[in-house]
Residue, then its C-alpha position, 0 to 999 in steps of 0.5 A: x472469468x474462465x477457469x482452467x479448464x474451460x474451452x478457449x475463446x476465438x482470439x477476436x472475442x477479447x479486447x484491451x477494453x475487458x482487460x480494463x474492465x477486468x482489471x478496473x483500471x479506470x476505477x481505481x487508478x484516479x484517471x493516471x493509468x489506463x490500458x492501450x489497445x496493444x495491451x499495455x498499461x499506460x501512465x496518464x500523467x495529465x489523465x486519462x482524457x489528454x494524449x500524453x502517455x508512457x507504455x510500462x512494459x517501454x519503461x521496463x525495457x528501457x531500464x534494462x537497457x540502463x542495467x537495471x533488474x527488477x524489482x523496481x519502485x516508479x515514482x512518477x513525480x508528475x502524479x504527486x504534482x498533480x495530488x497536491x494541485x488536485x487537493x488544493x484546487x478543489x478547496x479553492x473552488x469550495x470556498x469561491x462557491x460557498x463564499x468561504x472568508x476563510x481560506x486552505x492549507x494543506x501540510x504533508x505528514x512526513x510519516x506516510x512517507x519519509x524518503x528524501x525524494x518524496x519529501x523534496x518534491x512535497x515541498x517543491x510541488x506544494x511551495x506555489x500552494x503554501x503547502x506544509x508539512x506534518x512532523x510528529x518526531x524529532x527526526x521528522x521535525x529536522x527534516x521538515x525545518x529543512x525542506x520547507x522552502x518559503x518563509x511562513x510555511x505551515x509546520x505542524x507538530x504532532x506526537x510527544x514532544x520533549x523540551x528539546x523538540x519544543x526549543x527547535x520548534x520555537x527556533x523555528x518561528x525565529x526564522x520565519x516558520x508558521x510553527x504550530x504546537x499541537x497539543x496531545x497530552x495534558x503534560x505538554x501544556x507546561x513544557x511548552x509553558x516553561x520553555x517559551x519563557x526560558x527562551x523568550x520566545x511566544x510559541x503558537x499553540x493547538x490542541x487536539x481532541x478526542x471527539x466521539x464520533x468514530x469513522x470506519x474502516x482499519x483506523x476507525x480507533x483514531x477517533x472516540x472516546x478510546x483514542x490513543x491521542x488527544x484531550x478529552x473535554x474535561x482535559x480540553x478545559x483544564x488545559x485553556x484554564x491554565x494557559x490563561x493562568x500564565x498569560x497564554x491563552x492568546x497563542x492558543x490558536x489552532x484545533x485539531x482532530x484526527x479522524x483516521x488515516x482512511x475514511x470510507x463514508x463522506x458521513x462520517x467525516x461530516x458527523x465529525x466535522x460538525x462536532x469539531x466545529x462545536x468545540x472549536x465555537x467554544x474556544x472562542x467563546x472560552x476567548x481563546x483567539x483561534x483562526x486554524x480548524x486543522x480537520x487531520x487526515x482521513x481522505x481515501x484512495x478508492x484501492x478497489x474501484x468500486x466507489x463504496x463505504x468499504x474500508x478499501x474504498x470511498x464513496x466520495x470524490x476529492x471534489x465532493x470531499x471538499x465542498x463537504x468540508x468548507x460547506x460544513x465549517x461555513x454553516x456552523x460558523x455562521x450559525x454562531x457568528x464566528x469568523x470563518x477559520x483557515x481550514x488546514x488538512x493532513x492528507x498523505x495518504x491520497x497525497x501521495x498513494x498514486x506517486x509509486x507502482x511496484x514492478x514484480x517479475x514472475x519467476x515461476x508457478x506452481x499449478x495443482x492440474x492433474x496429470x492423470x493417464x487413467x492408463x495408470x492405473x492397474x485393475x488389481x488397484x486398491x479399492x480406495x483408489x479405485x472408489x475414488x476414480x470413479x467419483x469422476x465418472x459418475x459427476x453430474x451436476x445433480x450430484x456436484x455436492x455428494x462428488x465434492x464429499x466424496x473426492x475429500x473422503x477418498x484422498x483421506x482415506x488413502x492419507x490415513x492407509x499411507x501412514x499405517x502401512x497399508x499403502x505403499x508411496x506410489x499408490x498414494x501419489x496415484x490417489x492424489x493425482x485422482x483427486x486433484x482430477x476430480x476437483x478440476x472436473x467438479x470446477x469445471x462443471x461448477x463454472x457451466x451452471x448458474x447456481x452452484x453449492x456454496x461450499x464448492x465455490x471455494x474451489x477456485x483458491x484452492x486450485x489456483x497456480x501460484x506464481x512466484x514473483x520477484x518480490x518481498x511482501x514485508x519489505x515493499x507490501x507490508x501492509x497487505x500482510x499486517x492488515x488485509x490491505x488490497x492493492x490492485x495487481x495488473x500484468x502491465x502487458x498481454x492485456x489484449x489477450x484473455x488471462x486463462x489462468x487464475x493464481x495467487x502471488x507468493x514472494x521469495x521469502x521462506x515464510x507461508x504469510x509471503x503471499x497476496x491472495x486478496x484482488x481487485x477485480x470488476x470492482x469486488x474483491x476476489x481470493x484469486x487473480x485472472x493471469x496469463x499463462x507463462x511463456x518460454x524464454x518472456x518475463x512476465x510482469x505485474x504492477x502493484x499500484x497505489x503503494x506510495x503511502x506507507x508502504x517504503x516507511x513500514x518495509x520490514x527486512x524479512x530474510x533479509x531481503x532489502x529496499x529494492x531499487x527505486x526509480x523515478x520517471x518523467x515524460x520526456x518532451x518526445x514522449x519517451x521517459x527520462x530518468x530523473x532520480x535512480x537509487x540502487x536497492x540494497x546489496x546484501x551487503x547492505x541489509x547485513x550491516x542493518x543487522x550488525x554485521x561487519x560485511x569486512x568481518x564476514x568476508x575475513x571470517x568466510x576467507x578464513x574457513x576457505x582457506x582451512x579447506x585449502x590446508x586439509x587438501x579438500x580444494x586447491x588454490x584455483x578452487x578457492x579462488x573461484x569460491x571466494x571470487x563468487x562468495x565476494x561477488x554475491x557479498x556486494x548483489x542485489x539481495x533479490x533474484x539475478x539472472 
């Protein structure tokens, strides 16, 4: 990659191809997005082998033209249809391999993400597969009861459950619906009891447990022996001794496990599956009735390409994965003689990751390049000042360290003599300029030789733009903020020129955590993303990928900045889009209500304030009626940047 300052290649000598490469579109984006030769980023509904495709920037205008700024959350709903026929055909095909009398289920958990939308489509896409929900609340049991769609629906019930939870879950099974209680804590097992005899109803039951092993990455605490959730062995025990007890050990029919939200290591989830099979052996054995071996969630999305055991991505494939699985259960179960389960998985995240890119434009940047005429600088100078111009004549790459110590030994010097008086403010705006030219030619210099000193290549970030885009992190990338999560950022035009610039993200909040400064690219993760330069009077747009999972549900109102607006888009038949859902993002008006504010109130109170200005002389009646008009206006706008 180019730094800054570097010379400017011929204009043939970059392609749409090394934007892809750059970028790693092709490896991160599971075949639904790729980049056209006119520089554009495409969506692939069908994949990146079939014709059909959607330019982003096209989308983009054609959403002005409808009235509708940026930011905005896609949804390609075609890209979800395709997850969960992806999933579901390549545990089909496992078990037609390995001969696998059992068969598969999948259920959605709500929790990953809980818009309406999202949810209807769940269950539309999934109602052909028999694909289910998760519900782990009372709030998401209600939608879950009204949205399943076909009688015998899976539902499984995760999480605490009070008696009313267990009564709707019970109701549940009286109108048709598979209804799985999971048992999490030993409390329940009498509560479930209790209330299926008061109701007359038989519920079915599972349990989950708490295995040893452990898998890897942020939620590798899902699992082994500190896990929040789940029966231990000693409890396990416990809670089949008393189902037998009250006559229940027949509903007992379903293990359960969690091994994390995303598993890196395909050795891992079989270290795991093998010690679940186990137990799950010995429910039988116990003469408990079984038939469902629910093996949770944990199947990643590659966020950085790079098709490894790092915690941002994996080193399997969904075909992989499923072969994995069905071969693991079909040895251990024959190995003991055990009819083969039904194999039920909770995957949400790679599920429904793929559905949602969010649009940014960028606003502005700020760029730390020196602007030095040396002209400026007087001979009679302080001889810090002077010292420190002359670190940039004598660099060469022999002395590129002692250059770099210096550079920050003079800056600091001439701080320390600004603030005991001794310099005045111009010659400390004089040195700084010196500085931040000394360390462009330092990295200019650092990127022409092969092995430059390790401490220097820290030098990128810290001279890096900042580009300011339209966006909250806490609102639309909570996770990028909370636990380093990467999401691969592309300009979705202009791909077939040569990105010269390098920056970091800031959003508008007034809060320094407001960035993204971790970045996909060529499969590695770098502090810094290769960008264009900004051009006068044109928007400059970037996608934020993958953030379909978790992302709406966690948002934060972070200086009040709300939902933005969310749009979801299909091909259309003549290859343009259609416009098949729009939900406008939150006014201010909106957010502030979220808070306890009466927007009626506010305005009365504003109103009033206007008018005791009217009465003290200081604006007339024309004034105040433009003041309140905007104040009014503003009240009911999009709580993000407006033209």
């Amino acid at each position: 990659m180019k730094t800054p300052d570097s010379p400017q290649p011929s204009p043939s000598a970059w392609t749409s191809e090394d934007a892809a490469a750059l970028y790693g579109v092709r490896e991160w984006s599971g075949g639904y997005f790729d980049v056209s030769s006119a520089g554009e980023v495409e969506l692939c509904p069908k994949g990146i082998e079939e014709a059909s495709r959607l330019s982003l920037p096209r989308i983009v205008d054609g959403l002005r033209k409808r009235g509708i700024s940026m930011p905005v959350l896609l949804r390609f709903p075609e890209l979800l249809d395709r997850q969960i026929h992806d999933l579901n055909r390549g545990f089909g095909e496992a078990i037609e391999e390995y001969g696998y009398e059992g068969k598969y289920r999948g259920v959605y958990p709500i929790k990953v993400n809980q818009q309406e939308q999202v949810v209807d489509e769940v269950c539309t896409y999934g109602a052909r597969y028999g694909h289910g929900l998760e519900a782990g609340s009372k709030a998401e049991l209600i939608a879950a009861l009204a949205y399943l769609k076909n009688p015998g629906d899976l539902l499984i019930c995760n999480g605490y459950k009070d008696e009313r939870f267990i009564e709707l879950g019970l109701y549940a099974r009286r109108i048709g619906i598979d209804c799985v209680f999971v048992i999490e804590t030993p409390i329940e097992v009498k509560l479930i009891i209790e209330t299926a005899k008061r109701l007359g109803i038989r519920p079915k039951v599972g349990v989950r447990v708490r295995l040893s092993s452990c898998g890897s990455g942020h939620w590798k605490d899902s699992g082994g022996d500190r896990s929040v959730f789940g029966l231990n062995a000693g409890q396990l025990m416990d809670c089949v001794d008393q189902f037998r007890e009250e006559g229940y050990l027949d509903c007992l029919q379903l293990l359960h496990y969690h091994l994390g939200s995303q598993i890196p290591d395909i050795r891992d989830v079989r270290t795991a599956l093998t010690e679940a099979c186990r137990v799950y052996v010995g429910l039988i054995h116990e003469g408990a009735p079984m038939g469902t071996l629910d093996i949770g969630g944990g199947l990643a999305i590659d966020y950085e390409g790079s098709q490894s055991k790092s915690g941002g991505s994996r080193n399997y494939t969904i075909e992989e994965y499923c072969r994995d699985v069905v071969e693991t259960v079909k040895g251990q179960m024959d190995l003991c003689d055990v009819k083969h389960p039904t194999i039920v998985s909770e995957s949400g995240r790679a599920t429904v990751a793929y559905y949602s890119v969010l649009l940014v434009d960028v606003l502005d940047v700020n760029r730390f390049e020196p602007e030095l005429d040396e002209s400026e600088v007087p001979e009679n100078s302080h001889y810090l000042i002077r010292n420190s111009l002359a670190v940039g004549h004598s660099l060469c790459e022999e002395n590129l360290q002692e250059c770099y110590n210096d550079a920050f030994f003079y800056r600091d010097e001439i701080r320390q003599h600004f603030q005991a008086g001794a310099m005045g403010l111009r010659e400390r705006s004089l040195g700084e300029k010196i500085f931040w030219d000394n360390l462009a030619k330092i990295w200019k210099l650092c990127s022409q030789i092969e092995e430059p000193p390790e401490e220097l290549l820290g030098l990128e970030s810290f001279l890096a733009d900042i580009y300011y885009g339209n966006f909250s992190l806490f609102q639309s990338l909570p996770d990028a903020w909370a636990i380093d999560q990467v999401f691969p950022v592309v300009p979705i035009e202009r791909l077939n020129e040569e990105p010269m610039r390098r920056a970091i993200l800031s959003d508008i909040t007034c809060d320094c955590d407001g960035k993204v400064d971790r970045f996909v690219e060529s499969g590695r993760i770098r502090r810094t993303l290769a960008v264009h330069d900004l051009r006068e009077g044109e928007k400059y747009l970037l996608g934020v990928f993958l953030v379909g999972a978790y992302q709406e549900t966690l948002g934060d109102l972070h200086n009040l900045l709300g939902d933005t607006h969310v749009v979801s888009v299909r091909m259309g038949e003549d290859g343009d889009f259609e416009v098949d859902r729009e939900i406008e993002g939150d006014a201010i008006a909106d957010v502030l209500s979220y808070v306890e504010y009466d927007p009626k109130q506010v305005s009365a109170r504003f109103r009033a304030s206007v008018e005791r200005a009217v009465r003290s002389g200081d604006i007339d009646v024309d004034e105040r009626r433009s003041i309140v008009k905007t104040f009014e206006e503003t009240l009911r706008g999009y709580t993000y940047f407006e033209e």
